[in-house]
C-alpha positions in Angstrom: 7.0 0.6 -5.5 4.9 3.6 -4.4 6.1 7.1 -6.4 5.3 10.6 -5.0 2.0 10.1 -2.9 -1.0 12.9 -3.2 -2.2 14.3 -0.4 -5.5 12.8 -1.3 -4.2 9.6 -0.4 -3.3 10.7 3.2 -5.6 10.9 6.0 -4.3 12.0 9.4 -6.2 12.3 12.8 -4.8 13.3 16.3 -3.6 10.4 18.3 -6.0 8.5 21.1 -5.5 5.7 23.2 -7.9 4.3 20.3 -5.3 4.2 17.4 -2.2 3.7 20.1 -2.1 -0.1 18.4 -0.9 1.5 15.0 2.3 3.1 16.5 3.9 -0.2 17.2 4.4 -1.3 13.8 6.1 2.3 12.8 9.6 1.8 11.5 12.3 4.3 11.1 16.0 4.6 10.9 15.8 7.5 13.2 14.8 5.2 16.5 14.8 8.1 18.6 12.2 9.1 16.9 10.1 5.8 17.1 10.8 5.8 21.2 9.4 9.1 21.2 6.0 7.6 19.4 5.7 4.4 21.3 6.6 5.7 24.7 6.3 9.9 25.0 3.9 10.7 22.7 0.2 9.7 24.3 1.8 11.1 27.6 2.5 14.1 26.5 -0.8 14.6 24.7 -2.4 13.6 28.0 -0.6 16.6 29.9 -1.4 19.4 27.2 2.4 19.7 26.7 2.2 18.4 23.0 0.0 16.9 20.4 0.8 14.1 17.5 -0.7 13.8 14.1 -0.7 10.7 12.7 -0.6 10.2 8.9 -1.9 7.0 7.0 -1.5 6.0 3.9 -5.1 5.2 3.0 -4.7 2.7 0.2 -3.0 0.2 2.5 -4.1 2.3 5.8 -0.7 2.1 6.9 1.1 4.5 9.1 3.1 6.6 7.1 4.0 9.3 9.5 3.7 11.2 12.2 4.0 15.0 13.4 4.2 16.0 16.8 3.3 20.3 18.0 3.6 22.3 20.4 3.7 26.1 20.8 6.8 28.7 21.1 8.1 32.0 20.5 11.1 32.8 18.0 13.5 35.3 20.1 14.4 37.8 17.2 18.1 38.7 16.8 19.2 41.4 16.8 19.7 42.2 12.6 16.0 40.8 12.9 14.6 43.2 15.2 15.5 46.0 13.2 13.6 44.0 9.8 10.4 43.9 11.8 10.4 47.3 13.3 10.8 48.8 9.8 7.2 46.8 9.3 6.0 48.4 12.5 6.8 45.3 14.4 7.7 46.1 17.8 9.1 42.9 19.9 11.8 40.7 21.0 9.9 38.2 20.2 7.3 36.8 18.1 4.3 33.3 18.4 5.6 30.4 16.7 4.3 27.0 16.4 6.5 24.3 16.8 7.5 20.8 15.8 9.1 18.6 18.1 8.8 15.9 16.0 8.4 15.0 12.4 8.9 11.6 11.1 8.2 9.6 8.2 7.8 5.6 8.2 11.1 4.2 6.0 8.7 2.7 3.6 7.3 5.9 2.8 11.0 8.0 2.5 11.1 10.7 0.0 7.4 10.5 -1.3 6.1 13.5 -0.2 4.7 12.7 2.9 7.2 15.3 5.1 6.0 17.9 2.7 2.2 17.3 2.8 2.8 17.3 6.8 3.9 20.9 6.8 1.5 22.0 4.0 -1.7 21.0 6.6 0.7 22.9 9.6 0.4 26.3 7.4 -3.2 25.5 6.9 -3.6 24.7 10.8 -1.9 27.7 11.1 -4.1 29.7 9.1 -6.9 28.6 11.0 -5.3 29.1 14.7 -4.8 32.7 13.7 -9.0 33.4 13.7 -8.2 32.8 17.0 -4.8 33.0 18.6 -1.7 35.1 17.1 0.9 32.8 15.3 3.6 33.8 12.6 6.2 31.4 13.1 6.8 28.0 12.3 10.0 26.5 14.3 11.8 23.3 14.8 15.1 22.2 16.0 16.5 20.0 13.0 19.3 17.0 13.3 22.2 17.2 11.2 22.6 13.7 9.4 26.1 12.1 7.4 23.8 10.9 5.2 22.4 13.9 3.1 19.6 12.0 2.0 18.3 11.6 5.9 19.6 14.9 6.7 16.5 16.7 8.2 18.4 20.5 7.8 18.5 19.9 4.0 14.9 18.4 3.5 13.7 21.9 6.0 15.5 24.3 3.5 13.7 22.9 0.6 10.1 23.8 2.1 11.7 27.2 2.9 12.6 26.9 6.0 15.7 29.2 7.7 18.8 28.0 9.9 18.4 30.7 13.0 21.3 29.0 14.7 23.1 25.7 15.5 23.5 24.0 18.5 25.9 22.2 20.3 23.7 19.4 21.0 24.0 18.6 17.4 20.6 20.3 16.2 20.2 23.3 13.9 17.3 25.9 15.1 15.6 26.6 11.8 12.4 29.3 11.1 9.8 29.8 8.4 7.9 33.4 8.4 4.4 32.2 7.3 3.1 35.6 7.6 2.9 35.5 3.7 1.1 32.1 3.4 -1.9 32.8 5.8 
């Protein structure tokens, strides 16, 4: 049985109709998620609308995971507005990056592999900014029964922020990385 993985162990690259065959073997209890993979996500790369990361597990050179981005704003509310113009931060809204997708192979649950995802987002992050504003990270989390599954929990733990729930049965959440990059 595998323990906590080290993101040495990881490799991840964008992906092409070159690595498509690895998708198919991808297991999750979340199967919207695995649809997603195997039938939206090289399509939606294709039209510049998104872009997926996928993550192996290089020992084995399975697919561990996968993370799908796009870009966004965060709409401040209103008790945020009046934070951000006390920093001289003037707007009703601000760049975010976000993820439409994260998911992590059942094999690989709770061994770090979520976390090491959105450790190399802040890092991509840092790097975007050279060129392109971006404070934000953003994503629109599912509530699960089961706690250990439940996406909202796992987010808070990485510091992330519930901005406000859904009725569609999502929770928007935030993370200010302005302090991280």
């Amino acid at each position: 049985m595998i323990d906590k993985i080290s993101s040495n162990d990881l490799r991840s690259e964008q992906l092409t109709e070159n690595n498509f065959q690895e998708v198919k073997n991808f297991n999750s209890f979340e199967r919207e998620l695995v649809d997603f993979l195997l039938k939206d996500a090289l399509k939606n790369q294709e039209m510049h609308i998104s872009t997926t990361h996928l993550w192996f597990y290089k020992p084995s050179n399975e697919l561990a995971g996968y993370i799908t981005l796009l870009t966004d704003r965060i709409s401040l509310l209103p008790a945020q507005k009046e934070i951000f113009k006390k920093k001289g931060v003037n707007y009703k809204s601000l760049p975010a990056l976000k993820i439409g997708r994260l998911c992590v192979h059942d094999k690989f649950l709770r061994k770090g592999i979520g976390t090491h995802m959105v450790d190399a987002l802040i890092l991509l992050i840092q790097d975007l900014n050279k060129k392109a504003g971006c404070r934000f990270i953003v994503l629109d989390a599912k509530r699960n029964q089961d706690k250990s599954k439940d996406a909202v929990h796992f987010y808070k733990t990485l510091g992330f922020e519930v901005y406000k729930s859904r009725e569609k049965g999502t929770i928007s959440m935030y993370k200010d990385v302005y302090q991280l990059i």
